[in-house]
DOSEKE-865512 format. One record per residue: residue number from 1; residue in three letters; x, y, z of N, C-alpha, C, O in turn. Coordinates in steps of 0.02 Angstrom, whole numbers, always signed. Example, Ala and Ser with C-alpha at 12.3 -4.5 7.8 and 13.67 -1.06 7.14 Angstrom:
SITE   n res   n_c1   n_c2   n_c3  ca_c1  ca_c2  ca_c3   c_c1   c_c2   c_c3   o_c1   o_c2   o_c3
SITE   1 ALA   +660   -284   +390   +615   -225   +390   +660   -165   +390   +712   -166   +423
SITE   2 SER   +642   -112   +354   +684    -53   +357   +645     +2   +394   +670    +57   +402
//
This chain:
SITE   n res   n_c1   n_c2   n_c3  ca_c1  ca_c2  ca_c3   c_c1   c_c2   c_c3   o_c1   o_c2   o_c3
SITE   1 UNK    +43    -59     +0     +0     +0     +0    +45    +62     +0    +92    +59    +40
SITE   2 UNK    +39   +119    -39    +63   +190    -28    +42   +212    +18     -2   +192    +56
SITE   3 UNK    +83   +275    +17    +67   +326    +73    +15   +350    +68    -20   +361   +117
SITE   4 UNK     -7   +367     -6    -61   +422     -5   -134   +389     +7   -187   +420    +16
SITE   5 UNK   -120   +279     +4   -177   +262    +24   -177   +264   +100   -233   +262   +125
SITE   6 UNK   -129   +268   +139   -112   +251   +207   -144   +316   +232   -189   +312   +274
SITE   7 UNK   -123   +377   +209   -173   +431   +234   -220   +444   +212   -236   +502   +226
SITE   8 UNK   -277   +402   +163   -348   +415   +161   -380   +363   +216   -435   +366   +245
SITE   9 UNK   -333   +320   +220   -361   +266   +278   -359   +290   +345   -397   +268   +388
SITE  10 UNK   -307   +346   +358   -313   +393   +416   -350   +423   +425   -378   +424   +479
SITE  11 UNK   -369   +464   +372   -422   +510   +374   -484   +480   +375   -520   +528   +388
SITE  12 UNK   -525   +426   +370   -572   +399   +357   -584   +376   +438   -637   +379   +469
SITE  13 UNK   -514   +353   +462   -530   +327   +559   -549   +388   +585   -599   +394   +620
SITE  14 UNK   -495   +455   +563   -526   +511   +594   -578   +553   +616   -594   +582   +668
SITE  15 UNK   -610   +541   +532   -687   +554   +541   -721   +510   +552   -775   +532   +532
SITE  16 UNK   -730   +466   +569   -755   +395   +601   -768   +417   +664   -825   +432   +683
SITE  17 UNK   -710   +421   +707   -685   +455   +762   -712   +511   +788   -722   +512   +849
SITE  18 UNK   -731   +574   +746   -760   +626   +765   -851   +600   +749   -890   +594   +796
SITE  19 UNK   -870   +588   +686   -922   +567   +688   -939   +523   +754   -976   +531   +803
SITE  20 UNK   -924   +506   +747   -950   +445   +834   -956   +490   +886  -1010   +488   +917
SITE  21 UNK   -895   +547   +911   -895   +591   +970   -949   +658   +957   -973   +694  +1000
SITE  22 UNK   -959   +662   +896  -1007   +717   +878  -1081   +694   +865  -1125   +736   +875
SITE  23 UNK  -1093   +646   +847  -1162   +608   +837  -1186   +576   +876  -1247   +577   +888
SITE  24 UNK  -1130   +525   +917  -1135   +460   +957  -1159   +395   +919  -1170   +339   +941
SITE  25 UNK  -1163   +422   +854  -1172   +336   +815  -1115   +340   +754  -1080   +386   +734
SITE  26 UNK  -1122   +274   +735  -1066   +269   +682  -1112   +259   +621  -1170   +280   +621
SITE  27 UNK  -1089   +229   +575  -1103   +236   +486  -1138   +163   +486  -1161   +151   +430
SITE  28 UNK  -1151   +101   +545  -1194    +55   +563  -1265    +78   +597  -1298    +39   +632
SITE  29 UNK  -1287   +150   +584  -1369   +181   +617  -1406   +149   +588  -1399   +132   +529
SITE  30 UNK  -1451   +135   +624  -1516    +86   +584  -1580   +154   +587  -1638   +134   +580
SITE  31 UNK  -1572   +217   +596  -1618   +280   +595  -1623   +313   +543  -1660   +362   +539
SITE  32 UNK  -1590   +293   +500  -1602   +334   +435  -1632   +297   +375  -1605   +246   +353
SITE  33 UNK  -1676   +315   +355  -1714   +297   +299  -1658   +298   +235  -1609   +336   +237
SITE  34 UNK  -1671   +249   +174  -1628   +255   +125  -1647   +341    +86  -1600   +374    +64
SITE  35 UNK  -1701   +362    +83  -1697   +443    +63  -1654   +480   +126  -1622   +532   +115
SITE  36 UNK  -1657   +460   +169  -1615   +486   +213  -1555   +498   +201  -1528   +553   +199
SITE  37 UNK  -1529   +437   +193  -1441   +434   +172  -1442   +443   +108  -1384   +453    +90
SITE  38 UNK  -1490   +446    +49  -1486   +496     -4  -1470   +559    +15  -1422   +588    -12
SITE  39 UNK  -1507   +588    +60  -1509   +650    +55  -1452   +672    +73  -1429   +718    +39
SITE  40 UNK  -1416   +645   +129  -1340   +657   +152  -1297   +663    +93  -1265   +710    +70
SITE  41 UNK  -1305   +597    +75  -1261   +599    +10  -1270   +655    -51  -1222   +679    -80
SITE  42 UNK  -1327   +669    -65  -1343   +747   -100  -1310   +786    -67  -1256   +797    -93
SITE  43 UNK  -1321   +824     -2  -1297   +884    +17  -1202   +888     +2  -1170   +935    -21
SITE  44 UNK  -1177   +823    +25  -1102   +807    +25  -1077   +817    -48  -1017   +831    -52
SITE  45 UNK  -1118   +811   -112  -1095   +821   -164  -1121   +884   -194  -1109   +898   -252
SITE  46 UNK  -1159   +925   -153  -1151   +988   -168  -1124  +1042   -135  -1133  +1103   -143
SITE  47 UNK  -1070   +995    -79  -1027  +1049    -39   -959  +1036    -79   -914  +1077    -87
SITE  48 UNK   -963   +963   -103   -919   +981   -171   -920  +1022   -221   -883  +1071   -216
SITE  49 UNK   -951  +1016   -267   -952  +1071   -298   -948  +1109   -307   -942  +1131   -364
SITE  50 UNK   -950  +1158   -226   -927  +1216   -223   -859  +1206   -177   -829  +1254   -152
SITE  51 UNK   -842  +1151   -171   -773  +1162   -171   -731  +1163   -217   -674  +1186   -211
SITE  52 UNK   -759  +1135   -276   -704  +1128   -329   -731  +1188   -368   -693  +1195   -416
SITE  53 UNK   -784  +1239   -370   -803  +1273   -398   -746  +1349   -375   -727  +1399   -407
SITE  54 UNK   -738  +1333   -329   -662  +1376   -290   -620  +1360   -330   -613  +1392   -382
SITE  55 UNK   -580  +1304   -314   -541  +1287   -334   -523  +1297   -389   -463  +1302   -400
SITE  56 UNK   -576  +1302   -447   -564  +1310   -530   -544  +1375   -529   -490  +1385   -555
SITE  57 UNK   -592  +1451   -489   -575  +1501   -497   -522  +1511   -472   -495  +1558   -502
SITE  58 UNK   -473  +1481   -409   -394  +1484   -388   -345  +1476   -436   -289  +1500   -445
SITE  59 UNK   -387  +1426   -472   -343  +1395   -542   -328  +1452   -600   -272  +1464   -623
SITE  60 UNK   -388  +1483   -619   -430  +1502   -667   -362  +1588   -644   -327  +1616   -686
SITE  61 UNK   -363  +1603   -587   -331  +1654   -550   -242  +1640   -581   -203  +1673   -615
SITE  62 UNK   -240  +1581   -549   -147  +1574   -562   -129  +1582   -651    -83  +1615   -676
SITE  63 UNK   -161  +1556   -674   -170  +1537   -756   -169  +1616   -779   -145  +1627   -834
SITE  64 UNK   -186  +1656   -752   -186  +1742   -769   -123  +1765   -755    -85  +1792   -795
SITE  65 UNK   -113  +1752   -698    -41  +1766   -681    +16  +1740   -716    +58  +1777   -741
SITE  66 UNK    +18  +1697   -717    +71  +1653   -756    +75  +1681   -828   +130  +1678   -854
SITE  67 UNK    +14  +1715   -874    +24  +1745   -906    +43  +1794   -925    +41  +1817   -982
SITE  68 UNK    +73  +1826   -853   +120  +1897   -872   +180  +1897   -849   +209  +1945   -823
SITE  69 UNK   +209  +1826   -861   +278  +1817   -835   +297  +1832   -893   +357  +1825   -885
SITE  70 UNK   +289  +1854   -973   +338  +1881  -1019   +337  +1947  -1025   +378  +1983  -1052
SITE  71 UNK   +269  +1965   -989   +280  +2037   -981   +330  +2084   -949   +361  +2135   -965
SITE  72 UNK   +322  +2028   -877   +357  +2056   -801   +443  +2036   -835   +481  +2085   -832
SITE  73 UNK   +466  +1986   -858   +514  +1987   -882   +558  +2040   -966   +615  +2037   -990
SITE  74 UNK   +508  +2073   -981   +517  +2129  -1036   +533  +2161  -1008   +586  +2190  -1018
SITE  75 UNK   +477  +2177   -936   +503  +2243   -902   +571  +2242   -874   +613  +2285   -889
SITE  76 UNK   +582  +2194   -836   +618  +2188   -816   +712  +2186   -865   +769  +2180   -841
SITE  77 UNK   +698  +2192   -910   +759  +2188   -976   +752  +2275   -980   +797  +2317   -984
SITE  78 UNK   +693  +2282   -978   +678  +2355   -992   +739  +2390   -935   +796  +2410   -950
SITE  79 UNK   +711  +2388   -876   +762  +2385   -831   +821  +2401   -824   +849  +2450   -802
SITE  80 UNK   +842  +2336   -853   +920  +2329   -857   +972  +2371   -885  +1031  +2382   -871
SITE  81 UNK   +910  +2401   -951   +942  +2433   -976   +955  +2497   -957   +997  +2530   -988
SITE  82 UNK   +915  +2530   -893   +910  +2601   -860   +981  +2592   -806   +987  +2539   -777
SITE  83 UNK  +1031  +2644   -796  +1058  +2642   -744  +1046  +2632   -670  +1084  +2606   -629
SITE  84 UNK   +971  +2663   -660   +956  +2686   -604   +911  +2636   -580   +886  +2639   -524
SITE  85 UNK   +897  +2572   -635   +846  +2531   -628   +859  +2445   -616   +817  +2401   -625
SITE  86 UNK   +931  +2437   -594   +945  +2357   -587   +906  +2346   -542   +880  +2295   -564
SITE  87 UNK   +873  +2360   -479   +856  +2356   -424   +790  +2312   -440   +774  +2253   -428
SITE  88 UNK   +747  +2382   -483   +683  +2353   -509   +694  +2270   -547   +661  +2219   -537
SITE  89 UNK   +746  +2281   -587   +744  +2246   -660   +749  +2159   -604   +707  +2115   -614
SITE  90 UNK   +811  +2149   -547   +815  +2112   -520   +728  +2063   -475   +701  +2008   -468
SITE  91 UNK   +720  +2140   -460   +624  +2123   -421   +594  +2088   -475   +560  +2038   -467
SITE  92 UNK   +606  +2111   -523   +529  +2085   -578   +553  +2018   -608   +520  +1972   -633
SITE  93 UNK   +613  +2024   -600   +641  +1962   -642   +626  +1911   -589   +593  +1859   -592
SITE  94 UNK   +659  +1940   -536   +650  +1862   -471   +560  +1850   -439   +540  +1807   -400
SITE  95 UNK   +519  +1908   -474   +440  +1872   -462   +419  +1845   -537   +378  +1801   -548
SITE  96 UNK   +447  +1871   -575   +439  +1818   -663   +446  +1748   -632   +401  +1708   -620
SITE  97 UNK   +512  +1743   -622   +541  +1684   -607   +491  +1625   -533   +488  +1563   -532
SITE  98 UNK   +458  +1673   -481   +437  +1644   -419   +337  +1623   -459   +297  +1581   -439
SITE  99 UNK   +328  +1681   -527   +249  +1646   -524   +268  +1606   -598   +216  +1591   -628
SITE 100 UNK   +313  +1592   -626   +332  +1545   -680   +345  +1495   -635   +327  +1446   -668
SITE 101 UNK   +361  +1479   -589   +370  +1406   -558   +301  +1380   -518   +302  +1327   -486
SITE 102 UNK   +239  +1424   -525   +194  +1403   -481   +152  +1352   -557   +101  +1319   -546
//
């Protein structure tokens, strides 16, 4: 087994764990009707949704950025070429360089 299955298997005791201390029953309740545990299961996949509906716009966010690393790097040549401007030219080049690696 991997790691990354070894920590969904963690995480699954965990909330096991809190579910039980926060509910007092486990995922063996005989109180819920099968629309019941539909319905759970609905709400849980529409708190997804808007989690990944984040997530796309975080994405959607970096993907903008990343597109003005030839800019920030023009400027930054721009820069180079001013006496008074290595300072800048160094800044823009070393955040070109920090959102080109994201």
């Amino acid at each position: 087994m991997s790691i990354y299955e070894e920590r969904i298997i963690e995480e699954i005791q965990n909330r096991a764990d809190r579910g039980l201390n926060k509910y007092g029953v486990t995922m063996e309740r005989e109180d819920l009707t099968v629309a019941d545990w539909l319905q759970h299961a609905k709400e849980e996949a529409l708190d997804l949704s808007v989690y990944l509906e984040r997530l796309i716009h975080s994405a959607q966010q970096i993907l903008e950025i990343k597109e003005s690393v030839p800019l920030l790097t023009a400027c930054a040549d721009h820069f180079d070429g001013l006496s008074t401007g290595a300072s800048a030219a160094d800044q823009l080049r070393a955040l070109a360089e920090l959102i080109d690696e994201i």
